[in-house]
N, C-alpha and C positions, 0 to 999 in steps of 0.2 A: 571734352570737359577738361576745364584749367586743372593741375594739380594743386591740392590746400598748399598753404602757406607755412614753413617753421612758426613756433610762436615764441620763438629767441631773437631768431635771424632774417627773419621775413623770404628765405629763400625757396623755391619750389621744392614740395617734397615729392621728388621724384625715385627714392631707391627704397624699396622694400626690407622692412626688417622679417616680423612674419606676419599671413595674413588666414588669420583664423573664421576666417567666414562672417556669416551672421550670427546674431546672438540679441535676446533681448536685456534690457539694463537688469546687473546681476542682482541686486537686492528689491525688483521689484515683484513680491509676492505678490500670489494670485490668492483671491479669496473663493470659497466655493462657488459663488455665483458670478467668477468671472469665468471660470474655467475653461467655458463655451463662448467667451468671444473672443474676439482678433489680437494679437498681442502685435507689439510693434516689434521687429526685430533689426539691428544697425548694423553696420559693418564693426568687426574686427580687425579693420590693418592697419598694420604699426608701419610704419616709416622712419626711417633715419634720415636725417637732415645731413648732407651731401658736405657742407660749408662749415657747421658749427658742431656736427655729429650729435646733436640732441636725439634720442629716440623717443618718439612721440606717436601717439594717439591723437587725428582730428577729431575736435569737439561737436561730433554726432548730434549730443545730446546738452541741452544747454545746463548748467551746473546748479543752477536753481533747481530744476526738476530732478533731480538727482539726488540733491542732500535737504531740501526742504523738511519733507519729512522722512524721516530715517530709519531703517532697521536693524541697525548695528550699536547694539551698548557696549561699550568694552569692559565693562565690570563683569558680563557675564565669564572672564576668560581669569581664571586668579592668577593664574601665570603672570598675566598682560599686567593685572594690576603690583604683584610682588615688583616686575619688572619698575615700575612707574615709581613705587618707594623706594628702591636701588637707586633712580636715577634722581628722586629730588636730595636723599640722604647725601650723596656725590656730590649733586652741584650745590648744594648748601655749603658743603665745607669748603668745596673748591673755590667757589668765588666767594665766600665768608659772608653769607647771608644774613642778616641779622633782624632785628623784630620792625626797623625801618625800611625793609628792602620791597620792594615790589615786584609780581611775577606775574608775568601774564601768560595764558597759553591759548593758542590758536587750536579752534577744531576740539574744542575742551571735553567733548563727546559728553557722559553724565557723571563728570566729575570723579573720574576715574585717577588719576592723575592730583589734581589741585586738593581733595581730602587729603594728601601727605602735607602740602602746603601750608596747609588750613591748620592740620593738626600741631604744624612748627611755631604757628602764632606769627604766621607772616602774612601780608596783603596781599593779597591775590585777585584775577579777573581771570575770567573765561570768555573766548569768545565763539561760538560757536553756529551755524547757520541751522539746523535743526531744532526747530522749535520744540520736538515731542522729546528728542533727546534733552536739549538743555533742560527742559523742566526737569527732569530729575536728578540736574544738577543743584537746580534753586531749591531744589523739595532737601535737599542733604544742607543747604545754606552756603552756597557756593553763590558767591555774585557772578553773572553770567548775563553778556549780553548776545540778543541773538540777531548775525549780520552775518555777510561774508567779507572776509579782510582783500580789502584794497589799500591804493596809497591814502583815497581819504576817509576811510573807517580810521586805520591808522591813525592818521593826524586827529583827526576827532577824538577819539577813544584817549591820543593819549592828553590832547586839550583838556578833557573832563578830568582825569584822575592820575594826568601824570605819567611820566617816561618811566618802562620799565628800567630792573636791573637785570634783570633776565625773560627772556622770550619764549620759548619754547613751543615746537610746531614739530610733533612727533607725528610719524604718517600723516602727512597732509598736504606737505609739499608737491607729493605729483598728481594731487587728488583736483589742481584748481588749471583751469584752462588757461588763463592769463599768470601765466607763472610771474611776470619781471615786473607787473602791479601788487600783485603779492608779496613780492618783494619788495617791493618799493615801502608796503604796509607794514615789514617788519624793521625795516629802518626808521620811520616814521614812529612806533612804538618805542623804540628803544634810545634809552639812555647814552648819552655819547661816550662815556667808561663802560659801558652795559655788554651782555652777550646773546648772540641767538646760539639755537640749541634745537637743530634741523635733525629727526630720523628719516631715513628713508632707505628702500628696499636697495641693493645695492647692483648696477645692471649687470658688472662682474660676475657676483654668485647667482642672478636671473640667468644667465647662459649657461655659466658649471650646472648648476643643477637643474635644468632641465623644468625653470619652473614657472613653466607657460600658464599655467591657473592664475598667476598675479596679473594677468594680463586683463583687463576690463574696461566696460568705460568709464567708469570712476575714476580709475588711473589716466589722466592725462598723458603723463610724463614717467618715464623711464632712464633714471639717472645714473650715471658713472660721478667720481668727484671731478674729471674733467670739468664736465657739462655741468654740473651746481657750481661748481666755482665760476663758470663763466655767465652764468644766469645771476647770482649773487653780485659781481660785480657791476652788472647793469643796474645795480639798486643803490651801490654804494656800499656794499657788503663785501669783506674778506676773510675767507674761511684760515683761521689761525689754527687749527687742531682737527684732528677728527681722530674715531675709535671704532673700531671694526666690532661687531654686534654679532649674534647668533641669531637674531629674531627675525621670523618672517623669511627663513632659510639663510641670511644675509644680509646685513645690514650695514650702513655707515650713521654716523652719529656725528655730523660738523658741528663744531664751533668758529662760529663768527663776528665780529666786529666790526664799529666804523670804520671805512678805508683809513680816513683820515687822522685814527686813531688804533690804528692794529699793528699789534707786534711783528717780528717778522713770525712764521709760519714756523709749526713745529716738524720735529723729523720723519713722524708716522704722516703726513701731510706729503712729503716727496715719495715716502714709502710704499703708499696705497695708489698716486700718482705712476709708480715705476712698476706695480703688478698692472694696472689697467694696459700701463703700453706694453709688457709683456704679452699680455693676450691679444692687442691688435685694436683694443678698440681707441684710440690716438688716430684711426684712421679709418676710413668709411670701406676699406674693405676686410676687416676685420671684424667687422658686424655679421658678416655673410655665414652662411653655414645652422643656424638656429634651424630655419623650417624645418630640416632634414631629423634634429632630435625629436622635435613636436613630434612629428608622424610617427615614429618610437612609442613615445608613450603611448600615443591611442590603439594602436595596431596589439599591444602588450597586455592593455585594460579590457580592449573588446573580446582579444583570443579569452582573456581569462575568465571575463562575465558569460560568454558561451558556452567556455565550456563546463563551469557554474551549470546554468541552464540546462545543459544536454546529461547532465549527473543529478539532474532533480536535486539540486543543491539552493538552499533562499539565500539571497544576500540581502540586508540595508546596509543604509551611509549612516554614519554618525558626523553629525553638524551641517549646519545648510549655510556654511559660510557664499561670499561671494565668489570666493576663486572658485569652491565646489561646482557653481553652478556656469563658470566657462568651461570647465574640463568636461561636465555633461555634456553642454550643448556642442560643443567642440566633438565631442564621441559619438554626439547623437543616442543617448542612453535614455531610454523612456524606463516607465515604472512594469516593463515585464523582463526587465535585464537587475535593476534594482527596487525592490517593492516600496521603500520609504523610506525617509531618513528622519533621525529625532535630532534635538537643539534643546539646549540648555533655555532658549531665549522661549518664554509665553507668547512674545509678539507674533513667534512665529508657526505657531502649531495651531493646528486645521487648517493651516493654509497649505499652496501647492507653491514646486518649486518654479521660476520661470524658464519658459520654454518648452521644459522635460516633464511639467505637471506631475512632478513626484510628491506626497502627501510627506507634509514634514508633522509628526508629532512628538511628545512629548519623552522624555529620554524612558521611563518606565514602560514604553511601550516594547522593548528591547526583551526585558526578563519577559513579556508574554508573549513574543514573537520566535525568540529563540533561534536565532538566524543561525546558518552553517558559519557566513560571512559576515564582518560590519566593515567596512569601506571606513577607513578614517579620511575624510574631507578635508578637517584644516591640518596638512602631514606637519603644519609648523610648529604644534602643539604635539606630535607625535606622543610624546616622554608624557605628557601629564595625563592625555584621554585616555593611553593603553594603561596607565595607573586607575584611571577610574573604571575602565571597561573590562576589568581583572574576573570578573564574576562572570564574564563571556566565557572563560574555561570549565565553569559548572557545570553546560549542556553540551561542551567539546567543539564551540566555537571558536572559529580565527579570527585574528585583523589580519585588515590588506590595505597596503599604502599602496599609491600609484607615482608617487613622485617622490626623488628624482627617477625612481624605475619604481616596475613593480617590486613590490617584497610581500608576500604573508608569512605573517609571524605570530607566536602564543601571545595570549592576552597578558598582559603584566610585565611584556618584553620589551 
């Protein structure tokens, strides 16, 4: 069997970054009456591209069936969304936005994000490939079209209503298999003085911290600013800035423009450049070494869920994100190691988790279960859930993170 192809460089990927087994797609819940049939389960290995160092995920699973329809709102997360009013507050004054400006945002989920927009009295567009999500972006009066962005959504999108002044494509960029069409599409949207305005997880702090949960197949792509800069410029895009981020354990925040129109780059730009090659990754063997943490974590979680178990001690998980549910399947954790997990999110309760068939319900069910333990799932939110799950020390319950190591700790801590 040929090895898959980079989706940068077209060269064979033949050197492993890590390879997490099988796994079914993370956010596909089960309903009671699937329970008992066959699920699909895909690989997890990651590969590093040899030639261009992209570290990637082959597209298993095609990207349509993926985000068509969706289970992740990001309003459920207030965090996410304070986050998202930080960030339009910022690039309003920085690029001096005014009631003529246009913005557009990629992957607009349900208008999490473009209601700070909206509320500036500036034109906005969403575009989003999730029909159930988008709707409750239109249902708020966000305009919102639902497509997946290429070079010609692009061009169309901006034929109808016009070239942004800013762009904005928070987590999404490693979310889409054809990264440098994507790219292509956010050139094609934008105004030739115009900026994009890329998040993504950053693969730097994905090695420091140990935080093999973001690993999925939703995630494409797994980026350093090496590897965006060199995928950006295949579009015609030059990253002139970037800002290092706390979210999602780690994060980069580029700004870019047209080549043909971009400043020279700013200082935090060579800066973030000169930690990457510090750590090694400038070189395909400086990728090496991950698996050996992965094994860490699991070996940590499972000694701890046993011996949980063997102390007639309950544990649930709080939140049924999708990293949650690689780190399960990754552990192999069924529901007599952790009994259920609760979510914020309605879509998601009486359903089971994929894989590990753990019942996700409703957060209330937490004061009637009265666990020893609540597993925090999304650790990236650590600060806000252990805020909410403060009433966990009522009955002399713990949290426990698992990542970057394990920690249990007092609720409110």
């Amino acid at each position: 069997m040929s090895a898959p192809a980079c989706r940068l460089c077209g060269a064979p990927l033949e050197h492993t970054f890590v390879d997490l087994g099988m796994s079914p797609p993370c956010e596909s819940f089960l309903t009671a009456d699937q329970v008992d049939q066959g699920e699909t389960f895909y690989p997890l290995h990651v590969r590093v591209c040899s030639q261009c160092l992209l570290v990637q995920l082959p597209a298993y699973i095609p990207a349509e069936e993926i985000f068509s329809d969706y289970a992740y709102f990001s309003s459920y997360s207030d965090s996410w969304v304070e986050h998202a009013r930080r960030f339009v507050d910022d690039a309003v004054a920085h690029l001096g936005l005014g009631p003529d400006a246009f913005v557009v945002e990629i992957a607009s989920n349900d208008g999490y994000l473009l209601q700070h927009v909206v509320a500036k009295g500036i034109r906005c567009l969403g575009i989003e490939p999730a029909a159930n999500v988008a709707q409750a972006a239109i249902d708020k009066g966000i305009p919102t079209v639902v497509e997946f962005l290429g070079e010609a959504t692009g061009s169309a999108v901006a034929a109808e209503h016009g070239k942004a002044d800013l762009v904005v494509a928070n987590n999404v960029f490693a979310h889409v298999p054809d990264i440098v069409d994507f790219s292509k599409g956010l050139r094609a949207l934008l105004a030739d003085d115009g900026r994009v305005s890329i998040e993504i997880p950053h693969l730097l702090r994905l090695i420091d911290g140990n935080e093999y949960d973001t690993i999925y197949h939703e995630h494409f792509s797994y980026l350093s600013l090496l590897t965006t800069q060199r995928v950006l410029a295949a579009a015609g895009l030059t990253v002139v800035d970037v800002e290092e981020l706390p979210s999602h354990g780690g994060s980069l925040r580029t700004w870019s423009a047209p080549t043909e129109t971009a400043p020279a780059p700013s200082p935090a730009v060579a800066k973030v450049l000169a930690d990457e090659a510090a750590a090694g990754l400038d070189t395909l063997e400086g990728h090496d070494g991950f698996a050996h943490q992965v094994e860490k974590v699991r070996e940590d979680l499972l000694g701890f869920l046993f011996q949980a178990k063997r102390e007639g001690k309950s544990v649930v998980a709080y939140g049924a994100p999708g990293k949650g549910n690689t780190l399960l399947n990754h552990c192999g954790i069924r529901s007599d190691l952790i009994r259920f997990s609760v979510d914020r999110n309605p879509y998601k309760h009486g359903r089971f988790l994929p894989g590990t068939h753990i019942p996700v319900h409703p957060v209330e069910a937490l004061a009637d279960a009265r666990p020893d333990y609540v597993v925090i799932m999304p650790w990236n939110l650590r600060k806000e859930i252990a805020a909410q799950l403060a009433s966990v020390a009522d009955w002399g319950g713990k949290l426990v993170v698992a990542l970057p190591h394990l920690e249990v700790v007092e609720p409110g801590a």
